[in-house]
C-alpha positions in Angstrom: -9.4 -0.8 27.6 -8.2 -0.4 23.8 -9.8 3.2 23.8 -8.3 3.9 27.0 -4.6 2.7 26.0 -5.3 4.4 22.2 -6.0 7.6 23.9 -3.5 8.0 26.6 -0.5 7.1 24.3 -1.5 8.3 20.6 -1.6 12.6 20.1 -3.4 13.7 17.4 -0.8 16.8 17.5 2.0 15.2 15.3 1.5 14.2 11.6 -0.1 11.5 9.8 3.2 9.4 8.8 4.2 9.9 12.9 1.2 8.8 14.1 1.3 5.6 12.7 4.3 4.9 13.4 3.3 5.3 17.3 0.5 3.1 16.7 2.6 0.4 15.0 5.3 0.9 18.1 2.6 0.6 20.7 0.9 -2.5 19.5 4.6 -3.7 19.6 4.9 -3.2 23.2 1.6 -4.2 24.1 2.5 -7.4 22.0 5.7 -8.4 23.9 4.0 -7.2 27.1 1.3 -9.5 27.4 2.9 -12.6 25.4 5.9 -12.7 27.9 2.8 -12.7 30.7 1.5 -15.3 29.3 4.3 -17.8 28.3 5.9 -17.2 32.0 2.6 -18.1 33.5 1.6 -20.7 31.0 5.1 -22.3 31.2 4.4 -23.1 34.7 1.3 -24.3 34.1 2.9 -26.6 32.1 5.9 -28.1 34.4 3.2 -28.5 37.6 0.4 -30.4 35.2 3.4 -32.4 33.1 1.3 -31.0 29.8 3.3 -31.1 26.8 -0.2 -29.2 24.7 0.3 -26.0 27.7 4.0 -25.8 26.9 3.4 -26.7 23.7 0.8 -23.0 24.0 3.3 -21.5 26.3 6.2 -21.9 23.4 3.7 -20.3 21.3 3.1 -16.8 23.2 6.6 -17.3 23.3 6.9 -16.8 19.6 4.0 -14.1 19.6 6.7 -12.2 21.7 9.2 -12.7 19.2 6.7 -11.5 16.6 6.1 -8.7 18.4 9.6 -7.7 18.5 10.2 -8.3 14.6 6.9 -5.8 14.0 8.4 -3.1 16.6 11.4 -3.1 14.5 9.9 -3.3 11.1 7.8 -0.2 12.3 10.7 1.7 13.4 12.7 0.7 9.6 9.9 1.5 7.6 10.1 5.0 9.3 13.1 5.8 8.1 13.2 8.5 5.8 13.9 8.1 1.9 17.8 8.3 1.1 20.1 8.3 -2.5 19.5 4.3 -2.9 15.8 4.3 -1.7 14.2 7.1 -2.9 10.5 5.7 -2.4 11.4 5.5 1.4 11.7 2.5 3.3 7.9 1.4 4.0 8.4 -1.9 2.6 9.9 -2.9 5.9 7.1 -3.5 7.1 6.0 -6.1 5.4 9.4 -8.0 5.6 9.2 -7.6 9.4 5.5 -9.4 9.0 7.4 -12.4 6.8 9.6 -12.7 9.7 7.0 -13.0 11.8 5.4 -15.7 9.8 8.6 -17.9 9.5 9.1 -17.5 13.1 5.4 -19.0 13.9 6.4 -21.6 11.1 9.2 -23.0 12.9 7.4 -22.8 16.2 4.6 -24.8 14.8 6.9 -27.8 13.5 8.7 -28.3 17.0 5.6 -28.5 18.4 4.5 -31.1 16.2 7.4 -33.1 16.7 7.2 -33.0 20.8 3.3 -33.7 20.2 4.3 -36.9 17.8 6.3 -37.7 20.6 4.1 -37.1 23.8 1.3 -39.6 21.8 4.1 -42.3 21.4 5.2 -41.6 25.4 2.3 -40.4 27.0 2.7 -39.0 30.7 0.6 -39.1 33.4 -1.1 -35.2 33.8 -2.2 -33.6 37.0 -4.8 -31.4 36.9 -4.6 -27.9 39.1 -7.5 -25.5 39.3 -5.0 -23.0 38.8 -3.6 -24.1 35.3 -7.1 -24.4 34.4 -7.9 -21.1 35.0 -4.6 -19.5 33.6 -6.1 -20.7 30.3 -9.1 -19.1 30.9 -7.5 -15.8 31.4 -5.2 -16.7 28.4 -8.0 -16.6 26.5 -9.3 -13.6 27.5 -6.0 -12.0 27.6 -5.6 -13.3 23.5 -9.3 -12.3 22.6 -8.6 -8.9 24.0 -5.3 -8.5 21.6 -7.2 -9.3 19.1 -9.3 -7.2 18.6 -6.9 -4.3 19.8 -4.5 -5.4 16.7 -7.5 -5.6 14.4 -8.9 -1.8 15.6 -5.0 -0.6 15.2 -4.4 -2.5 12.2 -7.5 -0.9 10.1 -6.2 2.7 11.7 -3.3 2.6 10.1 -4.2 0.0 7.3 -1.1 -2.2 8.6 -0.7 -5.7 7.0 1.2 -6.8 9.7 -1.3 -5.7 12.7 -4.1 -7.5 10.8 -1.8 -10.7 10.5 -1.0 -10.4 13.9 -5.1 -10.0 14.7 -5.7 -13.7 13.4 -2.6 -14.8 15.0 -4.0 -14.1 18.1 -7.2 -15.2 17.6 -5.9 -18.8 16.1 -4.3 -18.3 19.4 -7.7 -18.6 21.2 -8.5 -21.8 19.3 -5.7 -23.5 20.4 -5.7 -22.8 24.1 -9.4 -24.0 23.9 -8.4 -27.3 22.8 -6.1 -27.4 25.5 -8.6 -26.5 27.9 -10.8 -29.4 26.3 -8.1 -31.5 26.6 -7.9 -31.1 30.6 -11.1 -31.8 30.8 -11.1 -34.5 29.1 -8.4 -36.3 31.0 -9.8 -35.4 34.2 -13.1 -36.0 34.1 -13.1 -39.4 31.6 -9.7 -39.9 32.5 -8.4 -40.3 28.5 -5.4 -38.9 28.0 -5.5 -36.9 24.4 -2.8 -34.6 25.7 -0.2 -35.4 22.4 -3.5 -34.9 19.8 -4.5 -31.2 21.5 -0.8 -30.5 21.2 -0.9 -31.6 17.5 -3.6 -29.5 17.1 -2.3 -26.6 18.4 0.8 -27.3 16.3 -1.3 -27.5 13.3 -3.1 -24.5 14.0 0.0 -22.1 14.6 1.8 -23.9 11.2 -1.8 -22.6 9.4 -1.6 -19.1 10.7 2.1 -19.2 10.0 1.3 -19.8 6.0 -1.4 -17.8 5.7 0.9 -14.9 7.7 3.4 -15.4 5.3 1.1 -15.3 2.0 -0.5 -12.1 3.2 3.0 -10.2 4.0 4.7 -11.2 0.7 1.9 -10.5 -1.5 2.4 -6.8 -1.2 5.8 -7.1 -1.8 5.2 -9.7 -4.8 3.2 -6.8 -6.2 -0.9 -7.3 -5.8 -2.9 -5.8 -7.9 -4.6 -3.0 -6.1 -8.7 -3.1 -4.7 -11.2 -2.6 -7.4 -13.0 -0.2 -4.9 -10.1 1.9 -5.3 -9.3 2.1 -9.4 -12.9 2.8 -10.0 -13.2 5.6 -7.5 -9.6 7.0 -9.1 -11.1 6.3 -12.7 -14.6 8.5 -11.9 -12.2 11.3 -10.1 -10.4 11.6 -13.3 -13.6 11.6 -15.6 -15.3 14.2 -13.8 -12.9 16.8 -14.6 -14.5 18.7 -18.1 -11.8 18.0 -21.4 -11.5 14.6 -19.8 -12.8 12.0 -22.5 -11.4 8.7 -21.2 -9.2 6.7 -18.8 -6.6 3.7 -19.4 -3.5 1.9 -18.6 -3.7 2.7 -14.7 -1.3 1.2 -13.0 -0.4 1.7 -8.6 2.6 1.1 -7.5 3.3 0.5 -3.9 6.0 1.1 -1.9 4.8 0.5 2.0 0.7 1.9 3.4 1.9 5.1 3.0 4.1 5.7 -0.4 1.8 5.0 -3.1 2.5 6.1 -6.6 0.1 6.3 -9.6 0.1 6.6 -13.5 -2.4 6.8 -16.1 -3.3 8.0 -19.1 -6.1 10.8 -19.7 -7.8 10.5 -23.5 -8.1 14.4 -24.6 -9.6 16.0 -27.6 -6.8 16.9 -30.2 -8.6 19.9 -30.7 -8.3 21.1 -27.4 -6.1 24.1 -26.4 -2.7 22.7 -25.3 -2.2 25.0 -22.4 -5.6 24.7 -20.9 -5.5 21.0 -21.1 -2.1 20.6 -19.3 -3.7 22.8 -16.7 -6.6 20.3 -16.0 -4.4 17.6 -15.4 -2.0 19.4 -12.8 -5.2 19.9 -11.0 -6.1 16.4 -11.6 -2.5 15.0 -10.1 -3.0 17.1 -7.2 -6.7 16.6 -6.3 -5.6 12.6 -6.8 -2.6 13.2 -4.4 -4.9 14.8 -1.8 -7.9 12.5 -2.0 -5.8 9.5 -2.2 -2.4 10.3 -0.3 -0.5 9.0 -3.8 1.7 10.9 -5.8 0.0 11.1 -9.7 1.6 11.1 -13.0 -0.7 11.4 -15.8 -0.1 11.0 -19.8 -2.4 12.8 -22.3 -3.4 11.3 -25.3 -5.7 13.1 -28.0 -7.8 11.9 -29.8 -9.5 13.3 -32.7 -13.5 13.1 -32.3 -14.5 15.7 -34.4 -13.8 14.2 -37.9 -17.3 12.5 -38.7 -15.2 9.3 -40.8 -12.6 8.5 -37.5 -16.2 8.9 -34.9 -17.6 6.4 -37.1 -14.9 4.2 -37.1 -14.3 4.2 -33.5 -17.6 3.3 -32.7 -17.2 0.4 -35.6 -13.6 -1.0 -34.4 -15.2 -0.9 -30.8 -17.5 -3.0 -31.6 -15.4 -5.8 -33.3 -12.9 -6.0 -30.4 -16.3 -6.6 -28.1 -17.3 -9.2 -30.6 -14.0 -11.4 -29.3 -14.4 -10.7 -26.1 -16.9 -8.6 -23.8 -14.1 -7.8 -21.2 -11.7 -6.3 -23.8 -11.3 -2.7 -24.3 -9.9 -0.5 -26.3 -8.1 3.1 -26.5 -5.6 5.5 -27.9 -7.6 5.4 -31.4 -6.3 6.6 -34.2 -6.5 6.9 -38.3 -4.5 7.6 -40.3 -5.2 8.0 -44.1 -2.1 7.2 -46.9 -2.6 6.1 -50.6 -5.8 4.4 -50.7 -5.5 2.6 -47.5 -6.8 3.4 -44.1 -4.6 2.6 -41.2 -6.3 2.0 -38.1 -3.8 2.8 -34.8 -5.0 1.5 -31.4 -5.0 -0.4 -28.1 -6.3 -3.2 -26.8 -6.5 -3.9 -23.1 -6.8 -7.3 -22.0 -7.7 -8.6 -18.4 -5.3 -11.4 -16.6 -8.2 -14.1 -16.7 -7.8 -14.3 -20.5 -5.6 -17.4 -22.0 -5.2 -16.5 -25.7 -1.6 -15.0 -26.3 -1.0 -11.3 -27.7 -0.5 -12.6 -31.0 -4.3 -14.7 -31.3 -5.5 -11.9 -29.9 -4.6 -9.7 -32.1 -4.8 -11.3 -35.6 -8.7 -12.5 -35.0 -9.5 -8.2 -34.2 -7.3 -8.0 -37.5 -9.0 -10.6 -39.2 -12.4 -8.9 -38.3 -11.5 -5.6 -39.1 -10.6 -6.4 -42.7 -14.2 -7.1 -43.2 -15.1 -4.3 -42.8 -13.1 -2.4 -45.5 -10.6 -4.1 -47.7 -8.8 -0.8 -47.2 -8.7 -1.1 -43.7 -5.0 -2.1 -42.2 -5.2 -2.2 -38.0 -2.1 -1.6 -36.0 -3.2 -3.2 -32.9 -1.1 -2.7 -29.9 -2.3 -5.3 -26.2 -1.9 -4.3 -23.2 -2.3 -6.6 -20.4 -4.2 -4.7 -17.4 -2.4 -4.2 -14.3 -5.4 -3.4 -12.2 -8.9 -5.6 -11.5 
């Protein structure tokens, strides 16, 4: 059925950035589609059985429609192309339609609570029909079936939102099961736990609400990009020859499809200027086409050849290690003036580390003066913005 619907309303004929936005708009549709099927059917359910937990799961495809809606309409923004005031485009949109989503699942979830409270405080009497009990059944179906269609879409087009909107769905499935149970229950052992599966349900849409809303603002918070990802970019980079070393990436992200990256290349000082700046044009647009990001790459030489600055580099290396094994450092430098030796370089620092700039610092300081009384380190830290 999801191959069949993929293939009959996605072309491969139009571009990459339109494609996915006719994936994002058809999950939309199919979204509102089936959620409005379900809450209509559901609803009524509900009134015939006097079930406060069926309306209380009716309500809630009732807010998946909603959901839908906000995602059709955060598709269609993030589409929009980049103007004066948003030059990186407007992909972002996205995610704030998926934050919108959450709230609205939020807000569901604590009505439902509140009626559930209620309904255990005032329990009713509940009929049970054959035919409520098997519009859950389908409901299930119907729910299992959109999620895995969101999840297959979502990873397509790498969509936040469509992946959110996967577990929605599936939390979906839990909570009309303990509806079901709660039928059964009532009409077989004739216990009434109508108000506690409708607490659970409530419960279980205020969970997916939460973690909805953690995954959507995240991106927008500024996550630190997959691991996966900077070492494949980092071995790219090396493999290009006059290419010595590679710090201080950093990804910036502005939707799934505007990505922007900067790093800098360590060169040899020695090497021809021309030639060099030649390598990493290729570089930026291998990276672009590899990894759909627009690159910007700094050069920094450094001087290998003098047989004093190797040694020291190899020395200084070693000390910063000798604080910590996850430290690193780059950009090295010496510079020679009177008698003393000044040692220039960087320091980069991972986020799980709790000892501030300056204790950092003076302890490599402290440890590079024994080694030379001469010896006067300017150290520089950078805190890493990648994993």
């Amino acid at each position: 059925m999801t191959d069949f619907i993929l293939k009959h309303f996605i072309k491969s004929s139009t571009t990459e950035e339109e494609i996915r936005k006719k994936y994002g708009i058809l999950s939309g549709y199919v979204g509102i589609i089936c959620n409005v099927i379900l809450f209509t059917v559901k609803f009524f359910a509900g009134v015939i059985t006097h079930s406060v937990s069926i309306t209380a799961d009716a309500l809630n495809n009732l807010s998946d429609a909603g959901s839908s809606v906000a995602t059709l309409l955060g598709f269609k923004l993030a589409d929009r192309p980049a103007d004066k005031e948003h030059p990186f485009g407007h992909g972002r949109y996205e995610y704030i339609s998926g934050f919108v989503v959450s709230l609205i699942i939020i807000l569901m979830g604590i009505e439902l609570l509140k009626a559930s409270f209620e309904k255990i405080l005032s329990p009713q009497q509940i009929d049970f029909k054959m035919i409520s009990f098997l519009i859950m059944l389908c409901s299930i179906a119907v729910k299992l079936w959109l999620c895995f269609f969101n999840k297959k879409v979502g990873n397509i087009i790498c969509s936040a939102t469509l992946q959110a909107t996967a577990m929605d769905s599936l939390s979906d499935v839990v909570a009309t099961s303990a509806v079901i149970i709660g039928m059964l229950v009532n009409h077989f052992f004739h216990y009434n736990i109508d108000g506690y599966m409708g607490v659970i349900v409530a419960l279980f849409i205020l969970y997916t609400g939460i973690t909805t809303a953690k995954d959507t603002l995240n991106p927008l918070l500024g996550t630190a990009p997959p691991y996966d990802l900077i070492e494949e970019m980092k071995k790219e980079v090396l493999s290009y020859d006059g290419i010595l070393g590679v710090h201080d990436l950093i990804v910036h992200s502005y939707g799934a499809e505007k990505k922007l990256v900067s790093l800098h290349a360590e060169v040899s000082a020695q090497s021809d200027i021309l030639k060099i700046h030649e390598v990493i044009d290729t570089i930026e647009r291998d990276i672009k086409q590899k990894f759909m990001c627009d690159a910007v790459i700094h050069m920094d030489p450094v001087d290998m050849e003098d047989e004093q600055t190797k040694q020291l580099y190899h020395k200084i290396k070693l000390t910063v290690k000798d604080i910590d094994d996850s430290f690193n450092m780059h950009d090295f430098r010496v510079v020679k003036s009177m008698g003393e030796v000044k040692l220039f370089f960087d320091v980069a620092v991972p986020f799980p580390c709790q000892q501030s700039n300056s204790e950092i610092a003076e302890k490599i300081k402290c440890n590079v003066e024994k080694l030379g009384e001469n010896y006067i380190a300017n150290i520089t830290i950078d805190r890493l913005y990648t994993p």
